[in-house]
LUMNU-443096 format. One record per residue: residue in one letter; z, y negated, x of N, C-alpha, C, CB in turn. Coordinates in steps of 0.02 Angstrom, whole numbers, plus 50000, padded with zeros to 5 digits. Glycine has a CB too. Layout:
AZYXZYXZYXZYX
...
***
This chain:
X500005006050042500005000050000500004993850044500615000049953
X499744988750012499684983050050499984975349997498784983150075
X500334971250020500544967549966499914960149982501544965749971
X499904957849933499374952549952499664946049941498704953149911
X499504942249959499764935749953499244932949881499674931050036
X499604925149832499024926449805498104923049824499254924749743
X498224921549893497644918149919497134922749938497814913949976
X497514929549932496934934649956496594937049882497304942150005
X496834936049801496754937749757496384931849759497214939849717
X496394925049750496024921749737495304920649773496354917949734
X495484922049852494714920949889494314926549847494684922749987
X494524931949843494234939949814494024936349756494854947649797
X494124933749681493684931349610493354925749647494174928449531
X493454924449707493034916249701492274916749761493784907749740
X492364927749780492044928049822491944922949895491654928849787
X492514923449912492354920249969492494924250054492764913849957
X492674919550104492614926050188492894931750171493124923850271
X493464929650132494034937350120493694942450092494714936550065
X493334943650047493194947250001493084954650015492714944449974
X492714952950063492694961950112493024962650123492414964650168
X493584961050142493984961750164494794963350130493834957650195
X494514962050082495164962650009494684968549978495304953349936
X494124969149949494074973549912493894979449928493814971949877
X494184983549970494254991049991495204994149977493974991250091
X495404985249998496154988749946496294986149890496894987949975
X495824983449846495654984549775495364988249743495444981349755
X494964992149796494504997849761495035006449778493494997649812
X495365004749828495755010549838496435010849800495865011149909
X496645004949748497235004749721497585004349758497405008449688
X497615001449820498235000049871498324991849879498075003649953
X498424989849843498844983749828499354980749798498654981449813
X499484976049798499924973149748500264965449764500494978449738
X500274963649697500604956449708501274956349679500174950549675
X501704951049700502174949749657502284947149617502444948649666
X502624946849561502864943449491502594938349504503614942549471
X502954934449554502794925749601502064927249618503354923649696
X501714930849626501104930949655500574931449593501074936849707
X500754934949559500394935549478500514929249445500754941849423
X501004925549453500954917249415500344911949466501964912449422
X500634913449525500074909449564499644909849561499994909149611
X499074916649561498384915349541498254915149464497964920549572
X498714915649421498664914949364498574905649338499274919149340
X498924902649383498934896349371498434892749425499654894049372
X498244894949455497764892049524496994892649474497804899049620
X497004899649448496454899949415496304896049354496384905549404
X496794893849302496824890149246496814882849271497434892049204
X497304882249275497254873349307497084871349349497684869849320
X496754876349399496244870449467495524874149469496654870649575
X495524879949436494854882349405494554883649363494714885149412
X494984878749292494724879949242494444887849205494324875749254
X494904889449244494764896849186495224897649130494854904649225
X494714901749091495204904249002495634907949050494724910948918
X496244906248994496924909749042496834917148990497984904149035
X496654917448933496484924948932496034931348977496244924748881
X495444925449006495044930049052495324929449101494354929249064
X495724927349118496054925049200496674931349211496544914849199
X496814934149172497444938649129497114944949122497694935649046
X496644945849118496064953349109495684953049171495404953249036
X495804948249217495394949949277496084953649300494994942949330
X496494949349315497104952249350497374957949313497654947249359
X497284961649259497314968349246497044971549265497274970149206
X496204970249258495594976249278495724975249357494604974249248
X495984970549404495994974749476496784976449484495664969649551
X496894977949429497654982549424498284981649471497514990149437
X498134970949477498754967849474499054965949434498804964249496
X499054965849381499514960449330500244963449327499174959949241
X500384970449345501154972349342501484969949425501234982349324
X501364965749442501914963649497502374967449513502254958549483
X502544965849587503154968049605503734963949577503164968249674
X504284968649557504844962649504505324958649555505504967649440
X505154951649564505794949949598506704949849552505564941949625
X506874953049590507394953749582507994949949625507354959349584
X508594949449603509014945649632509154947749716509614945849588
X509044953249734509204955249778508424952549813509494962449772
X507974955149809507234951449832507394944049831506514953049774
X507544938749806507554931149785508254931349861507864928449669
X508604931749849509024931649895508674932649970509504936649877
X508684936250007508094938350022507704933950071507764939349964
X507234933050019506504928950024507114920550029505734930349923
X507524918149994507944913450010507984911350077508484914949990
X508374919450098508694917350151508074916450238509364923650153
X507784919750217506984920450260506654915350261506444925050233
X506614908750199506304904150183506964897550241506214904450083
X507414899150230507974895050264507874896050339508754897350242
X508054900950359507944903450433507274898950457507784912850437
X506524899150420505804898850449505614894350444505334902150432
X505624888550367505224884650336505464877150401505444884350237
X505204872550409504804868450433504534865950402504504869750463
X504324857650382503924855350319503184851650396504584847050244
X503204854450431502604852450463502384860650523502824843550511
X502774863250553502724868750594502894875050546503204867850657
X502894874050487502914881250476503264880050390503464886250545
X502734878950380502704875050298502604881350232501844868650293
X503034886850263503014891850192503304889750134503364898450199
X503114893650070503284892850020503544895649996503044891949996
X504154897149950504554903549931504234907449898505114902749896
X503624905749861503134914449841502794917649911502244912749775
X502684913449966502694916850022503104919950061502514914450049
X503814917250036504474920250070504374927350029505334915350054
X504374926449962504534932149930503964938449939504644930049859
X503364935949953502994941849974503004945950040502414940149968
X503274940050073503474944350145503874948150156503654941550190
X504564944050118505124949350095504954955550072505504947150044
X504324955950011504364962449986504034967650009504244962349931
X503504963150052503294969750107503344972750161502914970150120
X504054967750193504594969650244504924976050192505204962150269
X505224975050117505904978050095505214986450102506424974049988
X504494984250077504134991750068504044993950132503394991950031
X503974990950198503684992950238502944995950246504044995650249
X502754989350206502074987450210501714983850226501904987150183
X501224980650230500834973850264500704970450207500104974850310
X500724962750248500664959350194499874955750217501374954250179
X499464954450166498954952250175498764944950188498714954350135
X498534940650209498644933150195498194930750264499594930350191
X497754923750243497424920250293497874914350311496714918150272
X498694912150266498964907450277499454907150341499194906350222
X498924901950397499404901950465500084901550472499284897250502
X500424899550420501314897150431501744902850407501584889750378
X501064906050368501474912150338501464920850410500884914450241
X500844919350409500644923350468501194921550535499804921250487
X501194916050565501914914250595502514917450582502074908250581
X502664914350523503264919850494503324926150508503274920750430
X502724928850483502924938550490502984939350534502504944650474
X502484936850590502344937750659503314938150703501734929550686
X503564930350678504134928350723504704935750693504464918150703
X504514938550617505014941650565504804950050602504754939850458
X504424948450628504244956350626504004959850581504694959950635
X503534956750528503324960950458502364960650480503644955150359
X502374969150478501604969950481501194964350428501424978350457
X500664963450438500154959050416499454962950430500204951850456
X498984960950368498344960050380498024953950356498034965050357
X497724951550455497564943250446496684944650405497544937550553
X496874938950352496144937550315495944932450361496124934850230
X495234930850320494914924950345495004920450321494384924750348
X495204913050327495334906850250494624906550251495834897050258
X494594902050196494024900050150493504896750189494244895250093
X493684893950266493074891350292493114895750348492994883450306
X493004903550352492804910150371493364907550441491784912450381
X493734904550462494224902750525494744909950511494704893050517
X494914911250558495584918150569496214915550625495124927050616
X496884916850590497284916650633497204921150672497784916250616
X497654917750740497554920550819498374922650825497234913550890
X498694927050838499214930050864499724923650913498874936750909
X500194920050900500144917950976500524921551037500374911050978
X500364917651079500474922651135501244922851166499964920651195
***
C-alpha cells in the first residue's frame, strides 16, 4: 500500500507529470488517502476547479478512495506533534493534512507519495519512506545530501 498525499490524487484527474506515475497504484488498488486527504481533493476540485461536487465524489469512489484512512485521536495527536517538531512557515511550510498523511504512513509502514518539497523534507528528516512524484511543472525533489 501506498498513502498518497492529496496532490498526487489531484495531478492524476488533472492528468498531469504525476500521472504515470500514480496510476499503477490506482490500478493495482494500492493506495489510499486520508479522511484529511479525501476533503482536500474534494474541495480543491469543487472550489478551484469548478467541479460538480457530485462527480467529484464518484471520481473519488471509482479510483476507490473515498473511504479514507480514519483520523483518529491517536493519528491527530500524532500528525500534531510531527507538525510542531517540523513546520517552519518559510523552510519547511507543512500542513497538518500533510502531517497527518505522513503520520499515517509512518503508523502503516508505508510510503507516502507526494511531489511537495517541505513535505518530502519532513519524511526524509522523520525517516518515513516516500515516493517522490513530479510537481505540476514535471521538476522532482532531490534527496539532500
Amino acid at each position: 500500500m501506498t498513502v498518497l498525499d492529496a496532490y498526487a490524487v489531484i495531478a492524476y484527474l488533472r492528468r498531469e507529470p504525476a500521472t504515470p506515475e500514480v496510476r499503477p497504484l490506482l490500478d493495482a488498488g494500492d493506495a489510499l488517502l486520508t479522511a484529511v486527504g479525501v476533503a482536500e481533493v474534494l474541495d480543491h476540485l469543487v472550489r478551484l476547479g469548478s467541479a460538480d461536487e457530485e462527480e467529484a465524489t464518484l471520481d473519488l469512489a471509482q479510483l476507490g478512495l473515498l473511504d479514507g484512512i480514519v483520523v483518529d485521536s491517536i493519528l491527530g495527536a500524532s500528525a500534531g506533534r510531527l507538525r510542531a517538531r517540523r513546520y517552519h512557515r518559510t523552510r519547511c511550510a507543512v500542513s497538518m493534512a500533510d502531517c497527518i498523511a505522513a503520520h499515517a504512513a509512518r503508523d502503516r509502514a508505508e510510503s507516502l507519495a507526494t511531489s511537495d518539497p517541505h513535505l518530502l523534507d519532513l519524511c526524509h528528516a522523520e525517516g518515513i519512506a516516500t515516493v517522490v512524484l513530479p510537481g505540476s511543472d514535471g521538476s522532482r525533489w532531490v534527496r539532500p545530501r
